[in-house]
KERO-897577 format. One record per residue (C-alpha): residue number from 0; chain; x, y, z. Coordinates in Angstrom, 1 decimal, always signed. Example, Ala and Ser with C-alpha at 12.3 -4.5 7.8 and 13.67 -1.06 7.14 Angstrom:
BEGIN
<pami num="0" chaine="A" x="+12.3" y="-4.5" z="+7.8"/>
<pami num="1" chaine="A" x="+13.7" y="-1.1" z="+7.1"/>
This chain:
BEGIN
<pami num="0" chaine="A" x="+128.7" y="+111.0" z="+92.8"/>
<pami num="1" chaine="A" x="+125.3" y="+112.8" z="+92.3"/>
<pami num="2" chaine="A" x="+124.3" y="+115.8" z="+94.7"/>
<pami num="3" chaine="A" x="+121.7" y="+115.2" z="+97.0"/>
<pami num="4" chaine="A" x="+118.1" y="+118.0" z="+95.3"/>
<pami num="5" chaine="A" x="+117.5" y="+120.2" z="+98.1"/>
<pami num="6" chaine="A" x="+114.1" y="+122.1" z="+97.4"/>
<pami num="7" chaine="A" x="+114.6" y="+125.6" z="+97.4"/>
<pami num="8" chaine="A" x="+111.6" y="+126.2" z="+99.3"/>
<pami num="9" chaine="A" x="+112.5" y="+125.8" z="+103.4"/>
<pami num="10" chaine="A" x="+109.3" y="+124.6" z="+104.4"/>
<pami num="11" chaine="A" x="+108.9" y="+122.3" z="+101.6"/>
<pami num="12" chaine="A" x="+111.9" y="+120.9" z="+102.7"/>
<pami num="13" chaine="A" x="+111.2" y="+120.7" z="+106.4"/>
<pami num="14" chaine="A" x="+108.0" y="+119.0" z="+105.7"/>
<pami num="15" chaine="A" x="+109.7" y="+116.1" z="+103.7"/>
<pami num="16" chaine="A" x="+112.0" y="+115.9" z="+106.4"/>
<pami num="17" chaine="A" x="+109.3" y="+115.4" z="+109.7"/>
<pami num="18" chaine="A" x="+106.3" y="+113.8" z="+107.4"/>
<pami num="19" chaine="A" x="+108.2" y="+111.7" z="+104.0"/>
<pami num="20" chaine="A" x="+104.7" y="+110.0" z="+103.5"/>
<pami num="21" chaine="A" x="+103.1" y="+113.3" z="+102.6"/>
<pami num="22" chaine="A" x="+100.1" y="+113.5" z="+104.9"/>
<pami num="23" chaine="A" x="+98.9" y="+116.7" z="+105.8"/>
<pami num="24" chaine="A" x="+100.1" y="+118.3" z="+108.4"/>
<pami num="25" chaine="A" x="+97.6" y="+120.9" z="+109.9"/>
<pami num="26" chaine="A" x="+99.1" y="+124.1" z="+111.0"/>
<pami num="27" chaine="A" x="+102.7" y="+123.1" z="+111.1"/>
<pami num="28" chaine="A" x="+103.9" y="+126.7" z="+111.6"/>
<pami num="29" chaine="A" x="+100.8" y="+127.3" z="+113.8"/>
<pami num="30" chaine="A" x="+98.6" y="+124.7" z="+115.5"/>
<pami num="31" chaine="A" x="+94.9" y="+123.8" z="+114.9"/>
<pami num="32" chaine="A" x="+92.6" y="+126.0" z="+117.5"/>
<pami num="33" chaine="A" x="+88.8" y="+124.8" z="+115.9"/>
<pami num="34" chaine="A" x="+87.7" y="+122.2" z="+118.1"/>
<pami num="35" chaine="A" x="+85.8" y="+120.4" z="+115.1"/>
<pami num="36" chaine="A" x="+88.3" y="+120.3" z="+113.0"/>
<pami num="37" chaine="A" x="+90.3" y="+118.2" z="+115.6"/>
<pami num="38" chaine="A" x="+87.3" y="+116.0" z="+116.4"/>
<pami num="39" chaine="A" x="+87.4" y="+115.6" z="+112.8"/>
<pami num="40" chaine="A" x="+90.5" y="+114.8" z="+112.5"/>
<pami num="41" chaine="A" x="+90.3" y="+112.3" z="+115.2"/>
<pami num="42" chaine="A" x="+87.1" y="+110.6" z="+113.9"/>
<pami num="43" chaine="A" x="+88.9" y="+110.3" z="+110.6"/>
<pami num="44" chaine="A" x="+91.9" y="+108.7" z="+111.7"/>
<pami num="45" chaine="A" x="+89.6" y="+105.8" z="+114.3"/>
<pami num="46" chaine="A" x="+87.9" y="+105.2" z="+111.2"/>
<pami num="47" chaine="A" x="+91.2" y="+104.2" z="+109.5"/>
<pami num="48" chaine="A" x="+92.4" y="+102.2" z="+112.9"/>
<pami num="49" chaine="A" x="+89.5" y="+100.4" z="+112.4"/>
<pami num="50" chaine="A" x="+90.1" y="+99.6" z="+108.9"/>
<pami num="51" chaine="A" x="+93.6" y="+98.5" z="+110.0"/>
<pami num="52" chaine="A" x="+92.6" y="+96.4" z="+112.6"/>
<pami num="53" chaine="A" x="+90.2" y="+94.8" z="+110.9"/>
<pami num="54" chaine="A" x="+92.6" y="+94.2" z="+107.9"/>
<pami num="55" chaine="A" x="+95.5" y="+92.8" z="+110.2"/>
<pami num="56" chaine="A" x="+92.6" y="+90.2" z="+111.6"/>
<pami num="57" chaine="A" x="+92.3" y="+88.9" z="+108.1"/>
<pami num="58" chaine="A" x="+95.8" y="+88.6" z="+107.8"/>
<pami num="59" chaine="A" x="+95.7" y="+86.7" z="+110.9"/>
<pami num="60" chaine="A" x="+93.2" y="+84.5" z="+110.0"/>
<pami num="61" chaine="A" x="+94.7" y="+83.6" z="+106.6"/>
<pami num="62" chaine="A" x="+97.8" y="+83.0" z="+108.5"/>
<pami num="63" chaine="A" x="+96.5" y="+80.8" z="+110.7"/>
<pami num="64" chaine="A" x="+94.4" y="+79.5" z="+107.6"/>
<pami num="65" chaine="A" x="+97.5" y="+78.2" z="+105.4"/>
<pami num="66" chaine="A" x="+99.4" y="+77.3" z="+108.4"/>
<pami num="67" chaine="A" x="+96.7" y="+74.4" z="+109.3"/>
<pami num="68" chaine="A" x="+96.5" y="+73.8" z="+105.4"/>
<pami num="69" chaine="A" x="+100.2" y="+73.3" z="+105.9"/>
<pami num="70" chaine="A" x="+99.9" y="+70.8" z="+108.6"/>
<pami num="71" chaine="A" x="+97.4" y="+68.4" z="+107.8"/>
<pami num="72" chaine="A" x="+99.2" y="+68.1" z="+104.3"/>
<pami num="73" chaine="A" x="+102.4" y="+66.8" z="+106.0"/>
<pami num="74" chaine="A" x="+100.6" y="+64.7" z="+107.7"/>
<pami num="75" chaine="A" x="+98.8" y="+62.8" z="+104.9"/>
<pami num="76" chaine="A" x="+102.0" y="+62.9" z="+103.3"/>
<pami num="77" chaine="A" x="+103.6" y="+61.4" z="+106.3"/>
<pami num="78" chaine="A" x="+100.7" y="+58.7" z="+106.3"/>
<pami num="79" chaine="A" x="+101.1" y="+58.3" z="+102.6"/>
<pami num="80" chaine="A" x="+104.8" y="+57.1" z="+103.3"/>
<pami num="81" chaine="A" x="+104.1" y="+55.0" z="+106.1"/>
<pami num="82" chaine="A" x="+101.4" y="+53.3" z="+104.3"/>
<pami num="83" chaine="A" x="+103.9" y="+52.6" z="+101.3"/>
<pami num="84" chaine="A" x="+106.6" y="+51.1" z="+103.3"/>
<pami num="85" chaine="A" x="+107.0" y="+47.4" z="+103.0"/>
<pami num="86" chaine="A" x="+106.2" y="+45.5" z="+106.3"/>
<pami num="87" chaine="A" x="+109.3" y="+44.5" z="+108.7"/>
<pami num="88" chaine="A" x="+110.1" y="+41.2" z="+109.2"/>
């Protein structure tokens, strides 16, 4: 069984722990006090909410896209059968 690395560095190690995607994390020992740089900050990340919403909207659409693709070919192939069926008599 392999041993789990530990960094030797505590902080290092904390900030794996609270952020494992790596983003910064502004003054984790001590917080942000400039006012721009939070506004900054903030601006940055609406920008990438906007991005994401906009992105997920796409999704949707193609979603809803393949699912009506899906649809009306069942139904021609539904027709397709119905017209190929020998009349009852």
């Amino acid at each position: 069984m392999s041993q789990q690395e530990i960094p030797k560095d505590w902080f290092e190690f904390m900030q794996k722990a609270w952020n494992p995607m790596s983003f910064p994390l502004p003054g984790m020992m001590t917080p942000t006090v400039d006012v721009d740089e939070i506004k900054k900050k903030i601006a940055e990340l609406k920008a990438v909410e906007t991005w994401l919403t906009v992105n997920t909207g796409f999704v949707q659409m193609t979603i809803k896209t393949l699912e009506m693709q899906a649809a009306a070919l069942e139904s021609l192939r539904a027709a397709g059968e119905a017209a190929n069926k020998p009349p009852a008599t």
